[in-house]
Structures are given as structure tokens and as C-alpha cells.
Short mmCIF file of the C-alpha atoms (twelve columns), coordinates in Angstrom:
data_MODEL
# 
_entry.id   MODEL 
# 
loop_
_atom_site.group_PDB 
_atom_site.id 
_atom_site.type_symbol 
_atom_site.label_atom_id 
_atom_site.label_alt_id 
_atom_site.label_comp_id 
_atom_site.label_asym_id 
_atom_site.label_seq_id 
_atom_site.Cartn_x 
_atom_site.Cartn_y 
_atom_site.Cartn_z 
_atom_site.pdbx_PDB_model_num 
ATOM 1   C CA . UNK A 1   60.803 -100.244 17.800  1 
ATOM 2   C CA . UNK A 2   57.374 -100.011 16.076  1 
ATOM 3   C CA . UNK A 3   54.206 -102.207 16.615  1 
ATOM 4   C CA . UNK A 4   53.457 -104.869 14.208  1 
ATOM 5   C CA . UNK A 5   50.534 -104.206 12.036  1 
ATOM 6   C CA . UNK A 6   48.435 -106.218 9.946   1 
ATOM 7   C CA . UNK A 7   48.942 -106.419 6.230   1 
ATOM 8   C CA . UNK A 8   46.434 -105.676 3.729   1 
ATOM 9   C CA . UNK A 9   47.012 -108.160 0.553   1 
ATOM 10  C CA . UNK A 10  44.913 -107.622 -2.804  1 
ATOM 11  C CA . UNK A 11  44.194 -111.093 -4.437  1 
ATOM 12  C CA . UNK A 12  42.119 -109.588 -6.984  1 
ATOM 13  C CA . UNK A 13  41.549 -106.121 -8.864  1 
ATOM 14  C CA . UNK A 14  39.794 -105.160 -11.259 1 
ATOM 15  C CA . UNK A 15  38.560 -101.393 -12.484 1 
ATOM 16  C CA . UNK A 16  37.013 -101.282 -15.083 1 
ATOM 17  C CA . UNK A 17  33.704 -102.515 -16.799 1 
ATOM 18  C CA . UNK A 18  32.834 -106.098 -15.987 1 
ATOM 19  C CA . UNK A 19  31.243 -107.321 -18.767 1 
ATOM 20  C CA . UNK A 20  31.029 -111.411 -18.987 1 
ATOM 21  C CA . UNK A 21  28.963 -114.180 -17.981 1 
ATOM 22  C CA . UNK A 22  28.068 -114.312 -14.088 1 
ATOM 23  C CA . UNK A 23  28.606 -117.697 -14.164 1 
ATOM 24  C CA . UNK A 24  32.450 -117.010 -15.505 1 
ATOM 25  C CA . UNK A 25  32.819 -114.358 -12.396 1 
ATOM 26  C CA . UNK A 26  31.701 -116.381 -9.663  1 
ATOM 27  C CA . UNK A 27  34.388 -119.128 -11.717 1 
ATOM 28  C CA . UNK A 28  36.801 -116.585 -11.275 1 
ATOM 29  C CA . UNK A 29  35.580 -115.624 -7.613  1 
ATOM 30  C CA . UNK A 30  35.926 -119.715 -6.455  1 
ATOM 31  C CA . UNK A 31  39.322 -119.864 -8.162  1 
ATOM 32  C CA . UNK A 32  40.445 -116.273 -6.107  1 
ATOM 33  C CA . UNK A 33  39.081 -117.739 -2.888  1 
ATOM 34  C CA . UNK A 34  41.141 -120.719 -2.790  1 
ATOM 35  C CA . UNK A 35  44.280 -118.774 -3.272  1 
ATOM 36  C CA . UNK A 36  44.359 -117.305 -0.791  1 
ATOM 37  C CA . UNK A 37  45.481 -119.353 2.387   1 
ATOM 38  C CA . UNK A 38  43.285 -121.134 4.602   1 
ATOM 39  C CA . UNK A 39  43.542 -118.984 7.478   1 
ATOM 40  C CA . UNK A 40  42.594 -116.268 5.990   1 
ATOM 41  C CA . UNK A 41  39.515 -117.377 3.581   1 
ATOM 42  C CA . UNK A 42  37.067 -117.282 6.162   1 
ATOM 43  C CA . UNK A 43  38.013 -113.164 7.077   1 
ATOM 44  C CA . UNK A 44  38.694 -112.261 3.722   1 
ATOM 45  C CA . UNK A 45  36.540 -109.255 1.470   1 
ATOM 46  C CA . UNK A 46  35.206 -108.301 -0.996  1 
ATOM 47  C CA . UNK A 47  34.353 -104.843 -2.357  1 
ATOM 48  C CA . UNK A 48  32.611 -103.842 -5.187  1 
ATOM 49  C CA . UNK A 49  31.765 -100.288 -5.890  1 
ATOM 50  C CA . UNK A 50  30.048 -98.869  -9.090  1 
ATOM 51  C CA . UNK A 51  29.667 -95.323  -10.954 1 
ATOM 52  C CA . UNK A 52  28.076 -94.423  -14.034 1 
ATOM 53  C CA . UNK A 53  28.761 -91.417  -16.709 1 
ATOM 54  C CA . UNK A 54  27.154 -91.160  -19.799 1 
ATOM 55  C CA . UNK A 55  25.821 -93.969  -19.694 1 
ATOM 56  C CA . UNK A 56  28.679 -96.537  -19.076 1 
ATOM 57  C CA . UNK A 57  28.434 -98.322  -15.850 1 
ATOM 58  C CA . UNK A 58  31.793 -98.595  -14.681 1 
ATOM 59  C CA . UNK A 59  32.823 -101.616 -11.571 1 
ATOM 60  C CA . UNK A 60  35.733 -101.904 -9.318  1 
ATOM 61  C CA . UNK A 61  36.236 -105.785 -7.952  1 
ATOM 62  C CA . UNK A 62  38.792 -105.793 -4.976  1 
ATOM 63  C CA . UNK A 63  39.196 -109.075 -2.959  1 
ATOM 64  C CA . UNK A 64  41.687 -109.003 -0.095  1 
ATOM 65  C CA . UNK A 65  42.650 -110.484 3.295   1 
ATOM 66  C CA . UNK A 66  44.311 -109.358 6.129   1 
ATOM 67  C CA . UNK A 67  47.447 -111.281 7.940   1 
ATOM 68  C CA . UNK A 68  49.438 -110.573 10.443  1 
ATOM 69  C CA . UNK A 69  53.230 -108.758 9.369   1 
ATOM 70  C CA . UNK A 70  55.677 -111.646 8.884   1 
ATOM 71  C CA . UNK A 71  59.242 -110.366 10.332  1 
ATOM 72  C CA . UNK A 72  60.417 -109.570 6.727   1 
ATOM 73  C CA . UNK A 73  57.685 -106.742 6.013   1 
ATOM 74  C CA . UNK A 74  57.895 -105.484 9.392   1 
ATOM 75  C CA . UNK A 75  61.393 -104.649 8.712   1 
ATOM 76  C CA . UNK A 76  61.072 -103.566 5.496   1 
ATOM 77  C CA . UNK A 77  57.943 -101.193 6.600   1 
ATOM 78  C CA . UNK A 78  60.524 -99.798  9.565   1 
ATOM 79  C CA . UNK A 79  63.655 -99.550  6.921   1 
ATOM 80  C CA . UNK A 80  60.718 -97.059  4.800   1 
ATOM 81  C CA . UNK A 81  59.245 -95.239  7.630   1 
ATOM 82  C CA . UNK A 82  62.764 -94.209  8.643   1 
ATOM 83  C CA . UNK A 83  63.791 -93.235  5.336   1 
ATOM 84  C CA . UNK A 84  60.393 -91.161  5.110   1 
ATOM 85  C CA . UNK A 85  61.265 -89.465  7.980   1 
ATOM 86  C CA . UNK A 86  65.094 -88.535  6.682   1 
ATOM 87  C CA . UNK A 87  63.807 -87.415  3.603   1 
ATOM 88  C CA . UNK A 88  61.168 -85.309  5.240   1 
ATOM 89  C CA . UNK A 89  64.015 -83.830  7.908   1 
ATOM 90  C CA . UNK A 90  66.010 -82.756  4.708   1 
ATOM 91  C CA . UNK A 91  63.573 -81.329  3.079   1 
ATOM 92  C CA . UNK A 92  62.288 -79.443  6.052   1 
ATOM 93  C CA . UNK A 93  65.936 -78.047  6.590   1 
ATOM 94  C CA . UNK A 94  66.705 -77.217  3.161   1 
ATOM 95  C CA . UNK A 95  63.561 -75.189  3.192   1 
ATOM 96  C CA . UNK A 96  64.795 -73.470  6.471   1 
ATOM 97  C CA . UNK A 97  67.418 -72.826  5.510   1 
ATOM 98  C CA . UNK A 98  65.649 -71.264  2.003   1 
ATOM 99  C CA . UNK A 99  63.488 -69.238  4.145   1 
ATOM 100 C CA . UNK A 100 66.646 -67.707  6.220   1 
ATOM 101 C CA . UNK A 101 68.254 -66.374  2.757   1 
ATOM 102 C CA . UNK A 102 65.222 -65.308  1.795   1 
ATOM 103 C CA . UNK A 103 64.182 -63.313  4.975   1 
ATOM 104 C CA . UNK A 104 67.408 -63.368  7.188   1 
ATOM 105 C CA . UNK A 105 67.754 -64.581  10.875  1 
ATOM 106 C CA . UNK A 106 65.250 -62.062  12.044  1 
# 
């Protein structure tokens, strides 16, 4: 049985060039916050992170919030880890066993 994690959910993206009135994006920022759920608002982020090229300033927005896994995503997150690692146990084996034609049992 694995430990419960927290989850990481994005409330807002954006990549690309931001290009509007600040007053419209801090609109946009007040109607994001109260989406996402009281518990949460006070611990929640924001990143920002810029690069330019040629002259175009380009910005990525991400807002998110941590919460604790409900029982439904910790079960889903187990049902893909243990897929991960079948598919990963095949794989290895089939290559094995590619290597062993390849260069015998010696």
C-alpha cells in the first residue's frame, strides 16, 4: 500500500503573451481565486515566469493549490503506478530476451 500524497491542481494556465489591460488580469486573478475552495485559497500560488526572443516577451501564468489525495485519486494513482511498473517488467524482458538471441546465454 502506498502513502497518500498531495495533489497538485492547476486553476489557471496560460503560455503565451499576456497582452491586456492589468486591470482585466487582476479581474481574471479575483475571479481564479475564488474558485478555488476555501481551504485552499490562503496556500495557493502563483507563478509567473518570462523569456524574451527577438524581441517578443513571452509569459507563463500558472495558479495552483495543493490538497490532500481524496480516496478516488489515490486509487487511481496506485491502479497507474502498477500498470507502469507491468509495462516496464515487459519491456525489460522482451529486451532480455532480445539481447539473449542476439548474443546467446553466454
Amino acid at each position: 500500500m502506498g502513502k497518500r500524497r498531495n495533489v497538485r491542481v492547476y486553476a489557471y494556465s496560460n503560455e503565451g503573451s499576456i497582452c491586456e489591460p492589468f486591470q482585466d488580469f487582476v479581474a481574471r486573478m479575483n475571479y481564479l481565486l475564488e474558485e478555488i475552495p476555501e481551504e485552499y485559497r490562503a496556500k495557493s500560488e502563483i507563478e509567473i515566469t518570462t523569456c524574451s526572443s527577438y524581441g517578443d516577451y513571452i509569459a507563463d501564468v500558472y495558479v495552483y493549490f495543493d490538497h490532500p489525495e481524496t480516496d478516488e485519486e489515490y486509487a487511481s494513482r496506485l491502479a497507474h503506478e502498477a500498470a507502469t511498473k507491468e509495462y516496464n517488467m515487459r519491456r525489460e524482458r522482451e529486451l532480455f530476451e532480445a539481447l539473449k538471441l542476439k548474443y546467446g546465454d553466454a
